[in-house]
C-alpha positions in Angstrom: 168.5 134.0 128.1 170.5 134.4 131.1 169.7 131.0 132.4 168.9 127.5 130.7 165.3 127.2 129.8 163.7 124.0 132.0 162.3 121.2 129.8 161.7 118.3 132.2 160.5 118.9 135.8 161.6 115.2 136.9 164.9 115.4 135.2 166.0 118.9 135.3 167.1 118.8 131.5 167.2 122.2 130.0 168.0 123.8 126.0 171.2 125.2 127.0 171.6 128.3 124.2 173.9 131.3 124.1 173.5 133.5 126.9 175.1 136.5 124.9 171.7 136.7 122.8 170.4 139.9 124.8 173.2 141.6 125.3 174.1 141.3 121.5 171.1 142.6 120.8 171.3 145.9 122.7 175.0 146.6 121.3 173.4 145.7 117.6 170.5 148.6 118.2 173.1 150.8 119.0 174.6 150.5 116.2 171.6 150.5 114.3 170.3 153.9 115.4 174.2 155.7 114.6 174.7 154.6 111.6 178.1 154.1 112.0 179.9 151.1 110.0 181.5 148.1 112.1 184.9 147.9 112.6 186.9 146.1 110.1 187.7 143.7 112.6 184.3 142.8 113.7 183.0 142.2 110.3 184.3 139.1 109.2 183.7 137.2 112.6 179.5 138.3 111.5 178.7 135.3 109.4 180.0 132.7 112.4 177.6 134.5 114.3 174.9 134.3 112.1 175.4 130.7 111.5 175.7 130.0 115.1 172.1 131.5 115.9 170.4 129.8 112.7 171.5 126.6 114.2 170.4 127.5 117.8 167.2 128.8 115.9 166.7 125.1 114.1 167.2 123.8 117.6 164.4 126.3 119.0 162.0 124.7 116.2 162.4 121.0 116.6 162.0 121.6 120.5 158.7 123.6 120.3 157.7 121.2 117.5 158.2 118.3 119.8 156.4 120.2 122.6 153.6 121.0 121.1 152.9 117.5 119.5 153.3 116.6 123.6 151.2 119.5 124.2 148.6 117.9 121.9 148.6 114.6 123.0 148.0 115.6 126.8 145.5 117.4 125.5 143.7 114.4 123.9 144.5 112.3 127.0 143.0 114.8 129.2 139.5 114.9 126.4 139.3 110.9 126.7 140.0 111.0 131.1 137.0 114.0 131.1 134.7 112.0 128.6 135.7 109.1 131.3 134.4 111.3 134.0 131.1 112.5 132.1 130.5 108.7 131.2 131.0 107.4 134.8 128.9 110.5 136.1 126.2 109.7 133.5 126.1 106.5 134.8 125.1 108.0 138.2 122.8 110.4 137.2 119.6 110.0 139.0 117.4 110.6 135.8 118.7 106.9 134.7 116.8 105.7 138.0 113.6 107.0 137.0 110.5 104.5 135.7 109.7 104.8 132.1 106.5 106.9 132.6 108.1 110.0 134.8 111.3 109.9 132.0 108.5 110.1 129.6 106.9 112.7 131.4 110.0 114.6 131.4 110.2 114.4 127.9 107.2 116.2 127.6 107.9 119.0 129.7 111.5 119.1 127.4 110.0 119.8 124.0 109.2 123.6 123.2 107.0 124.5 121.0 108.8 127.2 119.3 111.5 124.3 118.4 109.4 122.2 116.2 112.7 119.2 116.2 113.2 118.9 119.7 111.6 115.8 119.7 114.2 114.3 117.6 116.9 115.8 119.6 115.6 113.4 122.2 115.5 110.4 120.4 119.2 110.8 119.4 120.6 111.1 123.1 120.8 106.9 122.8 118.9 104.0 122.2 117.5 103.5 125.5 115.9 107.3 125.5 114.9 106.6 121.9 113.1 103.5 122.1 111.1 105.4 125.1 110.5 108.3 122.7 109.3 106.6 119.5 106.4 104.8 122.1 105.8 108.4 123.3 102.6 109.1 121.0 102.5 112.3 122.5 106.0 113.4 121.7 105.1 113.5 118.0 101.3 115.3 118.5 102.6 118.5 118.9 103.5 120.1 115.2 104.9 123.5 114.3 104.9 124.9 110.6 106.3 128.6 110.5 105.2 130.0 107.3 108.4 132.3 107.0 110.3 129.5 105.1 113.7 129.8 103.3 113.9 132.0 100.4 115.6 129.6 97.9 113.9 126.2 96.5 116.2 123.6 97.4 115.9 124.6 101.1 112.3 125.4 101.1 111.8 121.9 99.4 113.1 120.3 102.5 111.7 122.8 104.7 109.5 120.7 107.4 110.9 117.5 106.2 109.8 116.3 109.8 106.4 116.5 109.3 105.2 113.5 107.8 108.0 111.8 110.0 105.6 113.5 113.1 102.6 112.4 111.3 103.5 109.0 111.1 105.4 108.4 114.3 102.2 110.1 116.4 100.4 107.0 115.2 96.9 108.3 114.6 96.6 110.1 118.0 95.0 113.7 118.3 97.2 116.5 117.3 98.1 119.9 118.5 98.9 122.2 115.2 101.1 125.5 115.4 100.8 128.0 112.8 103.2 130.5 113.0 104.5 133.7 110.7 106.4 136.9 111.9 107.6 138.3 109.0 106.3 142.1 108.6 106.8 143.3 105.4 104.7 142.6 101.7 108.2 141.9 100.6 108.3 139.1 102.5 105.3 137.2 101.9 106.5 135.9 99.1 107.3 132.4 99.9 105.4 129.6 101.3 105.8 126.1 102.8 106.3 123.3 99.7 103.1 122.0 98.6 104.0 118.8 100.0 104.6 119.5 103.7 101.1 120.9 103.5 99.3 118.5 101.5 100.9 116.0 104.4 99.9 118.1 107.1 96.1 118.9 106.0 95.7 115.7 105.1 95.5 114.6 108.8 93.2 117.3 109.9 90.7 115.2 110.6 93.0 114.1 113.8 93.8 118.0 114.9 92.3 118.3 118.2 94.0 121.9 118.9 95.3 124.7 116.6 97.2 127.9 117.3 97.6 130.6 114.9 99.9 132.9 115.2 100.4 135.4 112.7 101.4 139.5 112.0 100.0 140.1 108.2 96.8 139.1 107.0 98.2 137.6 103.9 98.9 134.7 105.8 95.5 134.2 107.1 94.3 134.4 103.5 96.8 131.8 102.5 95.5 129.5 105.7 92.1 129.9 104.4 92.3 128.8 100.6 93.7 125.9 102.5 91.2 124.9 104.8 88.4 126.2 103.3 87.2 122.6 101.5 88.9 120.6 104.6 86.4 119.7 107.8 87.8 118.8 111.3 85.6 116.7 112.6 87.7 116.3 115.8 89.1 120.5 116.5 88.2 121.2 120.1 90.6 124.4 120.9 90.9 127.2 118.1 93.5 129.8 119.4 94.4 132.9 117.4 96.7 135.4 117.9 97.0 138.3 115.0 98.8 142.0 114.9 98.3 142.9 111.7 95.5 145.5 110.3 92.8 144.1 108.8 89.8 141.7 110.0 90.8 138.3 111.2 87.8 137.3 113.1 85.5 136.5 109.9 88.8 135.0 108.0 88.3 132.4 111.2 84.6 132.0 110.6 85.0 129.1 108.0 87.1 127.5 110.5 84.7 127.1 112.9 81.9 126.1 110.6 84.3 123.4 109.7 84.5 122.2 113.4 81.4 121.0 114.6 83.0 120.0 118.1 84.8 123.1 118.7 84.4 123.6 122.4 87.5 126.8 123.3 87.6 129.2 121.0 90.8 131.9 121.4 91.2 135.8 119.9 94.0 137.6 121.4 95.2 140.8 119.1 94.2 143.4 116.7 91.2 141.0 114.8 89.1 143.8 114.1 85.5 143.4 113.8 82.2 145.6 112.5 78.5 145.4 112.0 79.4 144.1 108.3 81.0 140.8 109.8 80.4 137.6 108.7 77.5 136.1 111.8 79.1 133.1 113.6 77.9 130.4 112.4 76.5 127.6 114.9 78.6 125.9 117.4 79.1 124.1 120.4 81.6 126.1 122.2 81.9 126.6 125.7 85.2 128.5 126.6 85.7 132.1 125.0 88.5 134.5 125.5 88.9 137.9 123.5 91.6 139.7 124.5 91.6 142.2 121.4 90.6 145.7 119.9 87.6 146.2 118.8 85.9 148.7 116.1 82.6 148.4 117.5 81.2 146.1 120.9 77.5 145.2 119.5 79.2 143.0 117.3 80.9 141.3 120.0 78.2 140.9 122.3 76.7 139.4 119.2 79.1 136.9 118.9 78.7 136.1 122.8 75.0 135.7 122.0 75.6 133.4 119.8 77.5 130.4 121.4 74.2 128.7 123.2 76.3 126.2 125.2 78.9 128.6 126.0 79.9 129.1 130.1 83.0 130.9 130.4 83.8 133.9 129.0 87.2 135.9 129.5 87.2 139.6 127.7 90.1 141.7 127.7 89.1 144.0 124.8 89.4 147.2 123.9 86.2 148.9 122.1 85.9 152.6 120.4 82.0 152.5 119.8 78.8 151.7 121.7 75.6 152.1 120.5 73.2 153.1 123.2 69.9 151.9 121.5 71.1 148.3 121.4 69.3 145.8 122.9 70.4 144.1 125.8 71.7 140.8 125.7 70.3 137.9 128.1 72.7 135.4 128.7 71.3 132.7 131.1 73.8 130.3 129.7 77.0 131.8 130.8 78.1 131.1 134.3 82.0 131.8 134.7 83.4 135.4 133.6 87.0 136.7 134.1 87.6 140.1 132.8 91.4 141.0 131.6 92.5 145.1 132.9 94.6 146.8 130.6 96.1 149.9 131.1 93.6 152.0 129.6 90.5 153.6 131.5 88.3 151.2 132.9 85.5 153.5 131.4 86.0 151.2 128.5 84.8 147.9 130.7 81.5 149.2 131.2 81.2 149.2 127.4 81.7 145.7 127.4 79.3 144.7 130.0 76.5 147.4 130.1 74.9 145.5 127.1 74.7 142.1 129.1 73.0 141.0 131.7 74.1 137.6 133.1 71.6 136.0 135.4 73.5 132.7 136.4 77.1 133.8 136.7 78.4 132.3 139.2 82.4 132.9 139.1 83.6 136.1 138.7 87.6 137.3 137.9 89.0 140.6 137.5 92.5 140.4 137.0 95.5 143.0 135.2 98.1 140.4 133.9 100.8 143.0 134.3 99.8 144.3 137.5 97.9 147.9 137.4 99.1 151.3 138.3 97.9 152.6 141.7 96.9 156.0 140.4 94.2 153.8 138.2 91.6 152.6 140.4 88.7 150.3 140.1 85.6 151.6 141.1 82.6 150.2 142.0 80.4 151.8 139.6 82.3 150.4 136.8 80.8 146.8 138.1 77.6 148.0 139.5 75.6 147.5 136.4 76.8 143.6 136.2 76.6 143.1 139.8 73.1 144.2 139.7 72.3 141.1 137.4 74.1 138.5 138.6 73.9 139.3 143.0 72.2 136.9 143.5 73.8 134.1 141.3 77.6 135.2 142.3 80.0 132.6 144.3 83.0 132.7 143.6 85.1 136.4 143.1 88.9 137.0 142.5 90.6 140.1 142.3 94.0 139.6 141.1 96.4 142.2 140.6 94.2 145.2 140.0 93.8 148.4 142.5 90.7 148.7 144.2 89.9 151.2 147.8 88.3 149.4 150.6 85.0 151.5 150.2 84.8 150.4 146.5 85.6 147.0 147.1 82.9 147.1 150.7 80.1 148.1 148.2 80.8 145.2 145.8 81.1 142.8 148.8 77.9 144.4 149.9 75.9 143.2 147.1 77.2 139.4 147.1 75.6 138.0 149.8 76.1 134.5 148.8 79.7 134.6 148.0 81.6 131.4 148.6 84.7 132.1 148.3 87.0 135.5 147.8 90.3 135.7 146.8 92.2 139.6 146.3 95.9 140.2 145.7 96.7 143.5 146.4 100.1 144.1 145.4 100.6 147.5 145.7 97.5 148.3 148.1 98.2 150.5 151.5 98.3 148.8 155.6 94.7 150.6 155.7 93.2 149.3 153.2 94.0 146.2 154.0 93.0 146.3 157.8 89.8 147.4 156.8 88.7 144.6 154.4 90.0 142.7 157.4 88.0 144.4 160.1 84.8 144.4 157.9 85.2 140.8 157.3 85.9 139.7 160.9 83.1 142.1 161.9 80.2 141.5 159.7 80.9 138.2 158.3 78.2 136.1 160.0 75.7 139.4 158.9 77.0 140.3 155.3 78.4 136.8 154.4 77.1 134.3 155.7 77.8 131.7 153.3 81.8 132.4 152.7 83.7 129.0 153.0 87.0 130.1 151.3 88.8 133.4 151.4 92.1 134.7 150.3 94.0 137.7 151.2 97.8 138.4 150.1 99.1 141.8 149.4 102.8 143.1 149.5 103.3 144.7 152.9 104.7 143.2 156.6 101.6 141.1 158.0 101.5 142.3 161.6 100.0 139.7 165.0 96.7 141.8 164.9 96.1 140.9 161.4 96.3 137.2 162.0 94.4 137.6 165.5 91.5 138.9 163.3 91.8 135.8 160.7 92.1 133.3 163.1 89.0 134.7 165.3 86.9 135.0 162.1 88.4 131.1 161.3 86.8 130.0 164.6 83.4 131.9 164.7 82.7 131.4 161.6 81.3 127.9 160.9 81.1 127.7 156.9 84.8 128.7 156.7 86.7 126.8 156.4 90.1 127.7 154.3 91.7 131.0 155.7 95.0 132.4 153.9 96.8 135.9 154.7 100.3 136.4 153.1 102.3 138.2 151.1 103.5 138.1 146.8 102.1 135.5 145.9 104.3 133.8 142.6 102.3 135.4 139.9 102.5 131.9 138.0 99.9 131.2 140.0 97.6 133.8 138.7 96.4 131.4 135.8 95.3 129.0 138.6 93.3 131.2 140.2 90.8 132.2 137.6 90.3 128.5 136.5 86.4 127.8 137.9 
């Protein structure tokens, strides 16, 4: 307080206040910590001092008060000249300049799934967004029902209170119906969705085109099934399921799919366990099966396969404990695009799955690890030599993606395609050898080995050097059928979907 405190900048106006304050206070602390008495002098001149510093004190309060109303209303100018900014910038934005249909297709790419009311977030941003939404069928086709619901009744009553308001606003269009329930324990499963919500829901199944299940205890699947089980869907084309729990989920599905006639994907991914005592599948149409999931025993699953007459694609990823030797093999003319999903156990376990089949017509063929294999796990031709022995002749298209295979192994497999169209290998983790030598074999003995090879694909994660591309562009030029050559490195693995669509 040696100084006046500055108020106003412009003015220089200042709260002139005592200047003895700190000094006072040092001589008091002394006298403080001694104990001794003040002089008799001293003490009457105490209360004018007192009194003098209250008043100074009063003045302290009225200027911070009036300061901090200041304080408050600069900050409530500055809100209203940022909100001024946001508005003008708004104004500017280039998603204003966009047609109707790209907006709307950006809506679509802004809804998630997992947040079944982001729709209606959308709709609220203004009038102009929300007229485009409520025309934007598809906006309200996608619904989400998560069976772990609130534990008290007033809140479970409104729980998915945006479901008929989905129902009615996706105006009789096909829907896409989420199923969803994490909760773990017996203790839990004690609640469930309000009758209403799902007397609204299942009322429209007759316009569900997919459903996804995903769910961790098999109570809920027992629940979804007293509730489907006197319901058809005349219109279900895509059945996905994804289970965790313990118990068999594959025949708790079985009345779903006797349920949809048209039912042309059919999904398992998890721990559906299945026997020789399961329920047979009943007849169908479908054409699309992926099982990426354990199983207690494979003649059951080849079974399964067996059964889907119209079915072409098959993608297995599953995990078997028992294979009976005797059994029968399986002939499936029908089937004609296989991808085969690596895990990170032995590959032992994937001639289990295809020594029972023998697939005369396949022509696509995808081996891919999703996670991308250890190199001390190879493939090996003789895991594949069984299926490659039914299906040489057939076999056009091959992808490797993401799994480790030697040159020698993957030189015998070529060996035995001869009219391969198009091959595609990412070799993440593969050595410079390896790699030269697919690529000397291939510039080689193309025009002897594959004659027919219009497309091929070679990326891997290692420094491309000039002789590498001498020997792709050569084999380019020679090579009349080909047509498409590609030779680089990390590919983004979002496009590993991409690749195994035939």
């Amino acid at each position: 307080m040696n100084r006046p405190i500055l108020i106003c900048f412009n003015c220089g106006a200042g709260l002139d206040v005592d200047a003895s304050y700190t000094k006072s206070l040092d001589q008091d602390l002394e006298l403080l910590r001694s104990g001794d008495a003040l002089l008799s002098a001293e003490a009457p001149l105490f209360p004018q001092f007192i009194m003098r510093a209250e008043f100074d004190l009063i003045r302290y309060d009225r200027e911070i008060k009036h300061h901090l109303d200041t304080i408050e209303r600069l900050r409530r100018d500055r809100a209203e000249v940022e909100e001024y900014i946001k508005q003008k910038k708004s104004l500017l934005a280039p998603i204003r300049r966009l047609p109707p249909e790209l907006l709307c297709a950006v809506f679509k790419e802004a809804i998630r799934v997992e947040d079944p009311t982001s729709s209606l977030r959308i709709a609220l941003v203004c009038s102009y967004w929300r007229r485009l939404a409520l025309g934007t069928y598809s906006l309200w086709s996608t619904i989400t029902l998560d069976l772990q619901c609130p534990f008290s009744k007033s809140s479970r009553d409104i729980y998915g209170a945006w479901i008929p308001l989905y129902l009615h606003r996706s105006e009789g269009r096909p829907l896409q119906v989420v199923f969803r329930d994490s909760r773990h324990n017996d203790a839990d499963l004690d609640t469930w969705p309000s009758q209403a919500v799902l007397s609204a829901l299942f009322a429209e199944a007759r316009r569900w085109r997919e459903v996804h299940i995903s769910f961790m205890h098999s109570r809920s699947f027992y629940f979804l099934r007293e509730l489907i089980k006197v319901i058809t869907f005349p219109g279900l084309e895509l059945l996905d399921v994804t289970y965790f729990g313990g118990s068999n989920g594959i025949d708790a599905m079985t009345s779903v799919i006797l349920l949809a006639p048209n039912l042309r994907t059919l999904s398992f991914r998890g721990h559906l366990l299945s026997n020789n005592d399961g329920a047979p599948m009943p007849p169908n149409k479908i054409r699309t099966f992926r099982a990426d999931m354990v199983l207690s025993d494979i003649g059951h699953f080849v079974s399964t396969i067996a059964s889907m007459p119209e079915l072409t694609h098959v993608t297995v990823g599953c995990f078997t404990c028992r294979y009976s030797v005797d059994r029968p093999l399986e002939v499936l003319s029908h089937l004609t695009s296989l991808t085969l999903l690596m895990h990170d156990y032995s590959y032992n376990n994937l001639q289990a799955i295809i020594k029972p089949l023998l697939l005369p017509n396949l022509s696509s063929l995808s081996l891919v690890h999703e996670k991308g294999a250890s190199t001390r796990c190879f493939l090996k031709f003789a895991h594949l030599e069984h299926l490659l022995q039914s299906c040489a002749d057939s076999l056009r298209w091959l992808h490797i993606l993401y799994l480790p295979i030697e040159a020698k192994d993957l030189i015998l497999v070529l060996e035995k395609i001869p009219g391969l169209h198009e091959l595609v290998i990412h070799w993440p983790k593969t050595s410079r050898a390896s790699m030269e030598a697919i690529i000397r074999y291939l510039s080689e003995t193309r025009q002897v080995k594959l004659p027919q090879l219009m497309s091929l694909e070679l990326v891997w994660c290692q420094e491309i050097d000039e002789r590498m591309v001498m020997d792709m562009v050569e084999m380019r030029t020679t090579c009349t059928p080909l047509h498409r050559v590609s030779l680089g490195r990390d590919v983004p693995r979002a496009n590993l979907i991409d690749k195994t669509k035939r």
